[in-house]
N, C-alpha and C positions, 0 to 999 in steps of 0.2 A: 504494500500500500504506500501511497507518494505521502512524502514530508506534507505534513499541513501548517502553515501560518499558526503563529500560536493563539493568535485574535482570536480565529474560527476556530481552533480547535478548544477552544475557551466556549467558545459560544454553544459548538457540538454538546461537550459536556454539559454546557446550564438546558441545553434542550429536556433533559430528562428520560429518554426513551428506556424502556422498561426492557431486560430483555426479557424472549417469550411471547410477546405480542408482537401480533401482524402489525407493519409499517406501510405507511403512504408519506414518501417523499414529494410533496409538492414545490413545486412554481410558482411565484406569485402572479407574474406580467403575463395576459394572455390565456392564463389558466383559471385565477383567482379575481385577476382586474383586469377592465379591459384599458389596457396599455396603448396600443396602439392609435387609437380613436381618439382618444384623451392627448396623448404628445402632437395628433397632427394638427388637432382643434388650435392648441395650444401655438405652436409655432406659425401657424396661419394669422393669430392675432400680432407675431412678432414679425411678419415679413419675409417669412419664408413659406414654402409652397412645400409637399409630399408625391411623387410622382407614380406611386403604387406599382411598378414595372419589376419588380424583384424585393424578396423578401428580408432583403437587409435593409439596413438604416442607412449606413453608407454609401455612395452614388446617388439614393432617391431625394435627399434635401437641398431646395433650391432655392435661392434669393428671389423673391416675387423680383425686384426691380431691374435685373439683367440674365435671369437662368443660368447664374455659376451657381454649378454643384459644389456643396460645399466637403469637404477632407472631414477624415477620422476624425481629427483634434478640433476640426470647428462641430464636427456634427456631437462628440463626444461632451466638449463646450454646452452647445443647447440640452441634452439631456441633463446635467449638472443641473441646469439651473430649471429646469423642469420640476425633478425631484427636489431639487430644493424647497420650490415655492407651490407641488401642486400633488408628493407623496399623500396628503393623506383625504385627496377627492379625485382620483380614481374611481370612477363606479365600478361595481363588483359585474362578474358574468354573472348572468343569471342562472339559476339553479345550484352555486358551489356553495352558497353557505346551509341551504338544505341539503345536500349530498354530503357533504363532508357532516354535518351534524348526523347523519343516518349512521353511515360508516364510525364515526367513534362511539357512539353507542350500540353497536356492536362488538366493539371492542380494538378495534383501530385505530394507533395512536399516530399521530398526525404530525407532524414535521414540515415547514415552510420553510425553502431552499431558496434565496434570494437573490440575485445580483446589483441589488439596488446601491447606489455607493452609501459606505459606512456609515453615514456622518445621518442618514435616513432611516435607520434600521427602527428608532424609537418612532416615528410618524410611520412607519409602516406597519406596528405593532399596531399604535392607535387605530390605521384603517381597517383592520380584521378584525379588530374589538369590536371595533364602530358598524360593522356590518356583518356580525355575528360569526366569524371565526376566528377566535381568540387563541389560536395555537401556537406554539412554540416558532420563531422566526432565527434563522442559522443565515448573517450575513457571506454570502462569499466570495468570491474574487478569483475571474477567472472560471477552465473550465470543473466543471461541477462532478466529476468522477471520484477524486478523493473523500468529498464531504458528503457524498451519497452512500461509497462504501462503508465508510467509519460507524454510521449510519443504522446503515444494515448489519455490520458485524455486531455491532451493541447489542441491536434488536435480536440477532440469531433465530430469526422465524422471517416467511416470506415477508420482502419487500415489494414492492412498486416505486416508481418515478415516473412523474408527470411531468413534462415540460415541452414549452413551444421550440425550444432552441434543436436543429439536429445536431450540432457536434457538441453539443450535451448528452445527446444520446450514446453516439460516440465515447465518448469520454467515460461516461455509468457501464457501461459491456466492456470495453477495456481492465476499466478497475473491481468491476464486480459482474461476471457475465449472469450469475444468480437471478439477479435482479431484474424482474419483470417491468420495462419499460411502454411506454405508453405516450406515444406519439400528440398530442392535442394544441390546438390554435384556434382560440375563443371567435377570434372576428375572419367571419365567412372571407372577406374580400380580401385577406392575407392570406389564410388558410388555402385560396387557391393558389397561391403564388409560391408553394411549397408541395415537393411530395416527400409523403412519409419515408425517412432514413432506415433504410435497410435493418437499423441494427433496431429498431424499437419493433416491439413484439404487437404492438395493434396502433390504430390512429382510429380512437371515438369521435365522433360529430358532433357532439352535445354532452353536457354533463350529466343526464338520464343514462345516456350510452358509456360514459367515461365512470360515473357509478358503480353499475353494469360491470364494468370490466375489470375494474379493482377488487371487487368485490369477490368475482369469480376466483382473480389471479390470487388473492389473500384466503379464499376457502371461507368467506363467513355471507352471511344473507342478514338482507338490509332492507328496509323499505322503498327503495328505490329501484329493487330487481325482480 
């Protein structure tokens, strides 16, 4: 298993996971909130424009006033100051705080895997409070393979991971091939702009069906399946 920062692996440990119980490693952006919708809303009132042509961030953001694309470090720039000022109204997708309230009452303990920058991790906590899932948030940096593993080794009973990102998925089978990965992308018009990574073991439509699948891959029955 790779060396973890000690931040996160501070943070792994306050998460609390039990071992013996089934794990659901979640996503927050795109699984939990809808992220996308929200950051172009946002940048549209700042003078920049979103070009929807491919699934990354990078290449798609464009100055309204001349169509220069803008670079990593200006696009990375605007996301900073997004989070900064607008972590904790994110609206939620719908159906994940009833889904995931199904699933831990069942007995699946729940873990939110983040990559929001550090300095947000408390406004991110608030927004899951604020919109009724109040689970444990594991800031990370980078890709997400080690802090999934760590994770799951704690746990020592099936996993799951949910996330929009493929070379997250990537990343989770390299460092734990165990672990039942689960393809998902909250906003349909992204979602087509993506196919499911080889390495993720299904890609759900909707949180009914992402439920569904967790549920199955963890072995426990929920009111959602």
């Amino acid at each position: 298993m790779s060396r973890l920062p000690a931040a996160t692996l501070a943070q792994l440990e306050a998460a609390g996971v039990e071992t013996g119980r089934p794990l659901l490693i979640s996503d927050a952006d795109e699984v939990l909130f809808r992220f996308v919708e929200t950051f172009v809303g946002h940048i549209e009132d700042h003078g920049y424009s979103f070009d929807w042509s491919s699934f990354r961030l990078t290449g798609n953001v464009r100055r309204q006033v001349d169509g220069a694309v803008l670079d990593q470090s200006q696009v990375f720039a605007l996301l900073q100051n997004f989070f900064a000022g607008c972590a904790e109204d994110i609206p939620p997708v719908q159906g994940a705080a009833e889904g995931l309230a199904r699933l831990a009452h069942a007995g699946v303990q729940v873990v939110v895997l983040t990559n929001i920058p550090p300095a947000q991790r408390d406004a991110r906590r608030v927004a899951l409070a604020r919109n009724r899932m109040p689970y444990p948030v594991v800031v990370n940096t980078g890709d997400k393979g080690p802090a999934a593993a760590w994770l799951a080794a704690r746990a020592g009973s099936p996993a799951v991971f949910v996330d929009d990102g493929p070379n997250n998925h990537v990343s989770v089978k390299q460092a734990m091939p165990a672990i039942t990965c689960l393809h998902f992308v909250a906003t349909e018009r992204l979602a087509r702009l993506v196919e499911k990574p080889p390495e993720a073991d299904g890609r759900p439509e909707d949180w009914p069906a992402l439920e569904r699948a967790v549920a199955a891959a963890l072995g426990v029955t929920c009111g959602g399946t």
